[in-house]
N, C-alpha and C positions, 0 to 999 in steps of 0.2 A: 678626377672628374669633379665639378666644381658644381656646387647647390643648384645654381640656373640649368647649365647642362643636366645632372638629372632629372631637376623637374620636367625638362621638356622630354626627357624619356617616358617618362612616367603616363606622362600626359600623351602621348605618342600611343604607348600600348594600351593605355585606356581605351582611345579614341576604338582604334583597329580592334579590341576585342568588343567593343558597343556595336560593330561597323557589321562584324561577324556574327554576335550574335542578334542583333538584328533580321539581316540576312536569314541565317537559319529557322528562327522562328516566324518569317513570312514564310518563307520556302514551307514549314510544316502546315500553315494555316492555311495557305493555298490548294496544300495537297489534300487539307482535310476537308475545305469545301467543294472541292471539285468530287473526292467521294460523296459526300451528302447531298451536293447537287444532280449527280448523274444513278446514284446507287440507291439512294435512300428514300428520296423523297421524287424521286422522278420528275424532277424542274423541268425537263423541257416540251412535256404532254402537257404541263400546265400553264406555261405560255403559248403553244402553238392554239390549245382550248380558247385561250384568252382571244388571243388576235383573231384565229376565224371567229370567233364572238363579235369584234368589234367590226369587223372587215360585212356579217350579217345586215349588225343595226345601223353601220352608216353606209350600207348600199357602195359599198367599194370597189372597182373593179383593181381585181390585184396585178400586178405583174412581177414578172419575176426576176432576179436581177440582171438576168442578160437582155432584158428588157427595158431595164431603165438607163437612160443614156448617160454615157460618160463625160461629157459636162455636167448634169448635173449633180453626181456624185462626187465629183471632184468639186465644186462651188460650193455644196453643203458641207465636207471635211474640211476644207479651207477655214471656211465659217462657223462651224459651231463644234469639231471637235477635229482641231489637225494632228493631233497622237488618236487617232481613229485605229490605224492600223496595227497598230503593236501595245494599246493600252491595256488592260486587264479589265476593261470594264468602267474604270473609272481615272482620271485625272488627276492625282496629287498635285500636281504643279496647279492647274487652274482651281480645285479647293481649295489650296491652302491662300493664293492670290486672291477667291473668295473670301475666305476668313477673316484676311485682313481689312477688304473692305467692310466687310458685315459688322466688325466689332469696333470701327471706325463711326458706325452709324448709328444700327437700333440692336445690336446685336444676335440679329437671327442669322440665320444660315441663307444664301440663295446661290443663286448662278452656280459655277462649277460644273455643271450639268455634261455629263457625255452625250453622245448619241444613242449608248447604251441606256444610260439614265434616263432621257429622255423617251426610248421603248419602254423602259418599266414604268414610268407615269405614264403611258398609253395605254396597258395590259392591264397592271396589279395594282399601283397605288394610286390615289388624289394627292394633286397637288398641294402640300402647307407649307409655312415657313418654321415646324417645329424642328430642334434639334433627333427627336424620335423619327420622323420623317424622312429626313437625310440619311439618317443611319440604315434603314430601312431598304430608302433607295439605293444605299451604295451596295448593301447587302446581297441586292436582288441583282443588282444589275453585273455584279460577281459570278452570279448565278449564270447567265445569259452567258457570259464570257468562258464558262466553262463548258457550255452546253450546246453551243450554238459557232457555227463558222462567224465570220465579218461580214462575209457575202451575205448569209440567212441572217444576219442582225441587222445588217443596212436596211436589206429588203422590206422586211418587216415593218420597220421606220418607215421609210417611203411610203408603205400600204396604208398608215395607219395617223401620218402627222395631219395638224389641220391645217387649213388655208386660207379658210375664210371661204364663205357665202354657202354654206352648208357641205362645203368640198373637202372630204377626208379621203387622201392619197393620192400621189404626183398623179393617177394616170384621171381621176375625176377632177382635180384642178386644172389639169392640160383642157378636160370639155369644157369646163364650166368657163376660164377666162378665154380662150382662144378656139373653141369649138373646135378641136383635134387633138388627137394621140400624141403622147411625148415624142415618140419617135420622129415626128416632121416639125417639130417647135423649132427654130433657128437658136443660134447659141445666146444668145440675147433675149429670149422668149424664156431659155432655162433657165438663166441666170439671174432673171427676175423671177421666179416660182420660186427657187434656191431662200430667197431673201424675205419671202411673206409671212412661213409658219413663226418669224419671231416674234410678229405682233400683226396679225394678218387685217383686225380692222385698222390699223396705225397705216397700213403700208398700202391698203386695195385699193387697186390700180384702176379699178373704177370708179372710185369716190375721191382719191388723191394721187392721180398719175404723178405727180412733180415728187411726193414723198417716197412714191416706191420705185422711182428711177434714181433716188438719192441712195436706197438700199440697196438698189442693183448695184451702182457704183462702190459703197463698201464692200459688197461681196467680191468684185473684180478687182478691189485690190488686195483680198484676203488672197484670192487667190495669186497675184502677181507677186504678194508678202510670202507666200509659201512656195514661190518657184516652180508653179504651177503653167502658166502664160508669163511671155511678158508686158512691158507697159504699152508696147505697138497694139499685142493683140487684142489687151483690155479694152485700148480704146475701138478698137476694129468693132470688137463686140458689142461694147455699148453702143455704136454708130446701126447696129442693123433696126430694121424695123421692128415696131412691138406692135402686134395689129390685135386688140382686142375684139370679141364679139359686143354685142350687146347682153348687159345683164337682164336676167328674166325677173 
């Protein structure tokens, strides 16, 4: 066997033993947080604390997820975290695709955010751009992951994102922009709610209808990009009416 061929053995079982023990020591640290999260410190009385907290002080009418429509949970996954269903709580693929932006720029941490991540800033932390913070959130939102279904974690989210005009969670956003319940909103009506809490005065659709039909149409084609609908039904969707109330 010839110098090149060994090295590339060599470098071969490197690889596969990094690969493995990798592996194994997540595999431990998972299992040790899911103890500490469910055994020890009782994480999940301390979010459920939190959200009826916040669900109190912004007057939220909650629903539950067999209440919240399936449009528009499928437009938010699409949108803001399509490994919703089998992530652990958070995203290595979109952090580390964060990262690279962030230290391309001013070097702090942003985006990457799950849906999870984004319930822990609604519950436990403030928003910052420190590197403590992220860590923080990834922490917690581990937490959630261990403690909590996907259905109880969406839910939660939906209860508790903003919207804009004093409107915290899908079922007070459905009154406040369209004076009715999610449940009769047409699929064009969810899929523009879908697209507000990213920047909800950037997008409100009473101060800049033209900007938040540009955002509906990103979200219809996250969704289209995820094989979700196709490009017929996007457009079907975007073509229905959007009938706003008047704002108070």
């Amino acid at each position: 066997m010839n110098l090149i061929a060994r090295l590339r053995k060599a470098i071969v079982r490197f690889v596969v033993r990094l690969a493995i023990t990798v592996v194994v020591v997540g595999i431990l640290l998972f299992s040790g947080l899911t103890v500490y999260f469910r055994h020890i410190v009782h994480f999940r009385q301390t979010i459920l604390n939190r959200v009826q907290a916040e669900i109190v002080q912004n007057h939220v009418h909650p629903l539950t997820m067999a209440q919240i429509p399936a449009m528009y949970k499928e437009a938010v996954i699409a949108t803001e975290d399509r490994r919703f269903a089998w992530d652990p709580g958070i995203d290595p693929v979109g952090m580390i695709r964060s990262l690279v932006v962030d230290v391309g720029s001013d070097g702090y941490l942003q985006g990457g955010s799950t849906i999870t991540q984004q319930l822990v800033d609604n519950t436990i932390l403030s928003r910052s751009r420190s590197l403590g913070y992220k860590l923080a959130q990834i922490f917690y939102a581990i937490g959630i992951y261990d403690t909590f279904s996907k259905s109880e974690t969406f839910a939660m989210y939906a209860n508790l994102i903003y919207f804009g005009h004093g409107a915290y969670g899908l079922y007070n956003a459905s009154e406040t922009y369209f004076g009715k319940s999610p449940n009769v909103l047409n699929q064009g009506e969810l899929t523009m709610l879908a697209g507000l809490p990213n920047a909800p005065s950037v997008y409100d659709p009473f101060q800049n209808m033209t900007l938040a039909r540009r955002r509906q149409a990103i979200v219809l084609e996250n969704m289209v990009n995820a094989g979700i609908i196709t490009h017929a039904e996007a457009t079907a969707i975007y073509d229905q009416p959007i009938t706003l109330i008047h704002p108070a």
